[in-house]
Kinemage of the C-alpha trace (Angstrom):
@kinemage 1
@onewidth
@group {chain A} dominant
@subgroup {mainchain}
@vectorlist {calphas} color= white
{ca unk a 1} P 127.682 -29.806 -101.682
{ca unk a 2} L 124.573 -30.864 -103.965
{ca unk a 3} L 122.486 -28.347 -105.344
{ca unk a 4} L 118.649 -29.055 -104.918
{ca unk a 5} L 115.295 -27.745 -105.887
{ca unk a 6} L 112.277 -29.331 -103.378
{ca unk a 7} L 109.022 -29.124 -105.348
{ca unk a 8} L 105.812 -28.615 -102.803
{ca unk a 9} L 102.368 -28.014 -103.362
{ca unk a 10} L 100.985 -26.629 -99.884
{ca unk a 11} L 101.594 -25.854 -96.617
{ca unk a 12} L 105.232 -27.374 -96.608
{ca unk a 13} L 106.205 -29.078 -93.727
{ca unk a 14} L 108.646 -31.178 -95.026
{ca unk a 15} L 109.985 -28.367 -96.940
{ca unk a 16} L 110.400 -26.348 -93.662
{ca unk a 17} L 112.269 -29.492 -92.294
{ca unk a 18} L 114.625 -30.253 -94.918
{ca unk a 19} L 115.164 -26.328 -94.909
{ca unk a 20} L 116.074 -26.353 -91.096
{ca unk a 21} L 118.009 -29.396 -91.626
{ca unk a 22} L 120.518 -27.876 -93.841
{ca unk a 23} L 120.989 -24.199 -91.299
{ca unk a 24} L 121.679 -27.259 -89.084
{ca unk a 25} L 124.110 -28.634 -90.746
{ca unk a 26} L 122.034 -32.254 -90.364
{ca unk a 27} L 121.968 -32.272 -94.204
{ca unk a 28} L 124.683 -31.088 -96.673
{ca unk a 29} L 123.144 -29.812 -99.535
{ca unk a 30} L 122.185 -26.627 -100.968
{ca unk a 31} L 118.276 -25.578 -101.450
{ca unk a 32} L 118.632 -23.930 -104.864
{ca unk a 33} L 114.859 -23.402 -105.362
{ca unk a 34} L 111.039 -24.181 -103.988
{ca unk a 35} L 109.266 -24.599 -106.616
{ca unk a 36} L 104.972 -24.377 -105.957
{ca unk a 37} L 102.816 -25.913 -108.840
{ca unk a 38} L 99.586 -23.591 -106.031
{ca unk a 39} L 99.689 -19.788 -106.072
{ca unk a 40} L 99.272 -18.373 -103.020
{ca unk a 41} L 99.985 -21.473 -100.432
{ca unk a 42} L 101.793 -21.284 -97.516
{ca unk a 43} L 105.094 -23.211 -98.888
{ca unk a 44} L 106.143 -20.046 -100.705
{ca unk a 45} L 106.184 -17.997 -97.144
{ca unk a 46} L 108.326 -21.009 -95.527
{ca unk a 47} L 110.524 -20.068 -98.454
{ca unk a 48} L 110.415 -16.890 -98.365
{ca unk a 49} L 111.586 -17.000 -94.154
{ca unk a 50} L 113.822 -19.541 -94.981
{ca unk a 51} L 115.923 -16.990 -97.669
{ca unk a 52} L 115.450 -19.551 -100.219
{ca unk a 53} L 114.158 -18.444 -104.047
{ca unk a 54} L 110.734 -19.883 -105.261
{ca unk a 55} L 109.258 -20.544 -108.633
{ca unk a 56} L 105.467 -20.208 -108.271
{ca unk a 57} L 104.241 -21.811 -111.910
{ca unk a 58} L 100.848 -22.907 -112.201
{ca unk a 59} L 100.394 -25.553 -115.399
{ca unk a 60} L 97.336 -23.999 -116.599
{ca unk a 61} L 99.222 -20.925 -117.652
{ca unk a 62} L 100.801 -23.533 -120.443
{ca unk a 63} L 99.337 -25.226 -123.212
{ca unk a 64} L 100.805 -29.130 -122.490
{ca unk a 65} L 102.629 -30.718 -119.444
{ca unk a 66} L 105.854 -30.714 -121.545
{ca unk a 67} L 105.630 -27.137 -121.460
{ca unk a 68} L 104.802 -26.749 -117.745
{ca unk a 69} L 107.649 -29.293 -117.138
{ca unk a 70} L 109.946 -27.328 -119.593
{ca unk a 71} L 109.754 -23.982 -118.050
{ca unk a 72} L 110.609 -25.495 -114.921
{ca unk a 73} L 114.181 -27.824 -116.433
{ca unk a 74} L 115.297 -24.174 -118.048
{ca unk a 75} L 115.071 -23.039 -114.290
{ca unk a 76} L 116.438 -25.619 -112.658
{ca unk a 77} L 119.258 -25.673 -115.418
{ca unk a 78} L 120.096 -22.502 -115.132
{ca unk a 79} L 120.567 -22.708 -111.174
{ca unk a 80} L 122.945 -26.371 -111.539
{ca unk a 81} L 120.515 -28.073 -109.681
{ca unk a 82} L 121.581 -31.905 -109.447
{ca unk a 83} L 118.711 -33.229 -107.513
{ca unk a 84} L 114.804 -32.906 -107.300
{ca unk a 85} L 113.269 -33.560 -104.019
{ca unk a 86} L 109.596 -33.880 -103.893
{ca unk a 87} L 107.577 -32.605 -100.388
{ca unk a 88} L 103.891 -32.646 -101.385
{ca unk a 89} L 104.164 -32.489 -104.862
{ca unk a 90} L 100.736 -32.923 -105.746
{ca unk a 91} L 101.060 -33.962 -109.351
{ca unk a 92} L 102.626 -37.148 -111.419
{ca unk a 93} L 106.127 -36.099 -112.439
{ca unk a 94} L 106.296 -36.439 -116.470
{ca unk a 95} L 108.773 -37.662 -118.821
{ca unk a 96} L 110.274 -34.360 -119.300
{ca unk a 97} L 111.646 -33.821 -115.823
{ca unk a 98} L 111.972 -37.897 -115.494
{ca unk a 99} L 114.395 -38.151 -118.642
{ca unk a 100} L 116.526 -34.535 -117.131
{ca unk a 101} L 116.805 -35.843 -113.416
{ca unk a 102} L 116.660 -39.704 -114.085
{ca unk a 103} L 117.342 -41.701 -111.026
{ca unk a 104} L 117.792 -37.994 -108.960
{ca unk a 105} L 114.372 -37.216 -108.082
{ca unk a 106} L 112.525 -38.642 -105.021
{ca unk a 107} L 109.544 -38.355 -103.020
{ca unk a 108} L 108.110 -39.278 -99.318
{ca unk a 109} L 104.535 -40.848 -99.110
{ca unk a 110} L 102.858 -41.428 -95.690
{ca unk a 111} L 102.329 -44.769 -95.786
{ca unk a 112} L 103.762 -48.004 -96.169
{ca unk a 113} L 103.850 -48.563 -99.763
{ca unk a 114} L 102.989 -50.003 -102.026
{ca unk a 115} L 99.844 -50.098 -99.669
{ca unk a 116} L 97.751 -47.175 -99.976
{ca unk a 117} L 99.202 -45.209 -103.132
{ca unk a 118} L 97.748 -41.706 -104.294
{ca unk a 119} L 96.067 -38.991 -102.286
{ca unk a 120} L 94.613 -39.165 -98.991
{ca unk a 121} L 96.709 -42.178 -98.243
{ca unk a 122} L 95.815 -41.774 -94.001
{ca unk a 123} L 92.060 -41.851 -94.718
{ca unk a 124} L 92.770 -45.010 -96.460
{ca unk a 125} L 94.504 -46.154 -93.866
{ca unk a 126} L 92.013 -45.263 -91.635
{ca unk a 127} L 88.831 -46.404 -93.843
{ca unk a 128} L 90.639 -50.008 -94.456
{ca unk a 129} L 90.837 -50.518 -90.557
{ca unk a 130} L 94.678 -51.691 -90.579
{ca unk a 131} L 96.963 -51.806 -87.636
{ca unk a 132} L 99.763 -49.971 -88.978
{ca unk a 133} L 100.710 -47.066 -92.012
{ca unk a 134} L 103.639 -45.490 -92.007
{ca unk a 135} L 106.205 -43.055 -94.427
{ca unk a 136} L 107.902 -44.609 -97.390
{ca unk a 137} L 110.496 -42.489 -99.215
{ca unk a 138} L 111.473 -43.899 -102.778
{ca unk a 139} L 112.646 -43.105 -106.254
{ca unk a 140} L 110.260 -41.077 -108.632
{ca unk a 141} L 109.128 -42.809 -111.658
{ca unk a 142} L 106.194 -42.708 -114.629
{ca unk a 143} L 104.031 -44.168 -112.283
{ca unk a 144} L 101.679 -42.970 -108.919
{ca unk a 145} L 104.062 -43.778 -106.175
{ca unk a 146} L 105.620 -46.853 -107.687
{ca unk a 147} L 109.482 -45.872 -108.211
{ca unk a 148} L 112.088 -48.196 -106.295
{ca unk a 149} L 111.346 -47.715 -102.164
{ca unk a 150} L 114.573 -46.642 -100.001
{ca unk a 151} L 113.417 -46.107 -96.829
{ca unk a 152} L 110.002 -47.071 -94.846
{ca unk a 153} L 109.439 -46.314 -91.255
{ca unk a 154} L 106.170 -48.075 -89.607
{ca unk a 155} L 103.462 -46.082 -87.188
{ca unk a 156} L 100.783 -47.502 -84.933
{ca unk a 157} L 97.473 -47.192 -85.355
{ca unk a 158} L 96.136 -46.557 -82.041
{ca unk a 159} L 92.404 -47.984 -81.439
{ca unk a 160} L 90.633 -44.155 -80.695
{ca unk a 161} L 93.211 -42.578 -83.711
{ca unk a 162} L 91.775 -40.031 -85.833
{ca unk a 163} L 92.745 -38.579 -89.133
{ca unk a 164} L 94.570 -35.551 -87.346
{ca unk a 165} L 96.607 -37.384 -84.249
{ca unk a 166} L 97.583 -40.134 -86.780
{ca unk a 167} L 99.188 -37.395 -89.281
{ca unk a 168} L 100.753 -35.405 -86.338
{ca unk a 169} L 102.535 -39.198 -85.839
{ca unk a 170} L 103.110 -39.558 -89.211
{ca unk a 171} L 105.041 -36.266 -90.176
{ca unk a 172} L 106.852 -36.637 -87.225
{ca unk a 173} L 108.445 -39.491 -88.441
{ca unk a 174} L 108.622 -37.905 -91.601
{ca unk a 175} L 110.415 -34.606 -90.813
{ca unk a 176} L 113.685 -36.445 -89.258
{ca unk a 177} L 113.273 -39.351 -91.722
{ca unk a 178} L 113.452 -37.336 -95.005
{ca unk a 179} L 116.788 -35.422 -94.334
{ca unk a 180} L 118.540 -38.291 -92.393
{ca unk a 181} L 117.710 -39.875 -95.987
{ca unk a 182} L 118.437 -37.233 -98.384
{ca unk a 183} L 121.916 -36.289 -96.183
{ca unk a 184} L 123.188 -40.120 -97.470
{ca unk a 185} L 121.365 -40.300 -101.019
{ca unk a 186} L 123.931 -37.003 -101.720
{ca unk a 187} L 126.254 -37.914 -99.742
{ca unk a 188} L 127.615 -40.847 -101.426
{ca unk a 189} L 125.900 -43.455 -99.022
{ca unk a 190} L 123.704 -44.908 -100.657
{ca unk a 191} L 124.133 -48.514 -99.528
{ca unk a 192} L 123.527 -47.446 -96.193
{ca unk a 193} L 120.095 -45.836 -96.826
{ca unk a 194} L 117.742 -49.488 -97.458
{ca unk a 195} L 115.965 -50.106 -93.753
{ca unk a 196} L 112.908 -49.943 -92.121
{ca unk a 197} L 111.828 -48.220 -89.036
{ca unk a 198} L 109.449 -48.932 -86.765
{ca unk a 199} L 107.697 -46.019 -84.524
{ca unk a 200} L 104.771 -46.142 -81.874
């Protein structure tokens, strides 16, 4: 069974899934740690119900990224976590955590990248009057959502949709995506996990 830290910074709804996913037994792994870049948000309480540990570490208490980043590799070291899973990580990963973890960190974006990269990606959705988004889980790397894509599922775009009944869709899809993913990137499948999915 993989050890894994999920790295969230807010209210952690995917965290909460991939939590429930593994009491299920849907996903065989081991949540080592939550670790929260945002005192105080509502990820760390999921945690907290969930009986998993948390490292809340904000990176202006250090003087460089590297640092930040640092603090966070002696944790995750000291735990034997294998694998980094990122649920609403809101920052670039840097090279420290890149170089520890390379190809073993990865992160789910809602939408259908590389269209719509970077925060707020519904709005843009929305704003650019397209047909369809969707989720798109892939491989972390140096760049803003530009690692190596696994897994995409498509959503509608509904003519009345607004930004909250199109993000209800999307982290539907996301919430039974994202372990059904993770369950065969750990498990040794990982020529099973390249499709696409298509959801209305």
């Amino acid at each position: 069974m993989k050890k894994i830290a999920v790295f969230a910074s807010g209210s952690g709804s995917n965290f909460q899934a991939i939590g429930v996913a593994v009491q299920a037994g849907i996903l065989n792994a081991e949540i080592s740690l939550l670790v929260c870049d945002k005192p105080g948000v509502f990820v760390v309480d999921r945690a907290e119900m969930l009986g998993i540990p948390s490292l809340v570490i904000n990176p202006k208490w250090f003087r460089s990224k590297e640092a930040y980043e640092t603090k966070i590799l002696q944790k995750l070291n000291s735990l034997g976590v294998e694998f980094v899973v990122l649920a609403g990580y809101m920052r670039l990963v840097g090279p420290t955590l890149l170089q520890a973890f390379e190809g073993r960190i990865v992160n789910i974006h809602p939408s259908l990248l590389p269209a719509f990269p970077g925060k707020d990606a519904i709005g843009q959705a929305l704003e650019a009057g397209v047909g369809k988004t969707g989720v798109t889980i892939h491989f972390v790397d140096e760049g803003m959502d530009t690692g190596p894509i696994i897994a995409r599922a498509t959503v509608a775009i509904e003519g009345e949709e607004t930004r909250e009944s199109l993000q209800k869709k999307i982290q539907r899809i996301e919430h039974s995506l994202y372990p059904e993913v993770l369950e065969q990137l750990l498990n040794g499948k990982e020529e099973a996990v390249q499709w696409e999915k298509s959801v209305h």
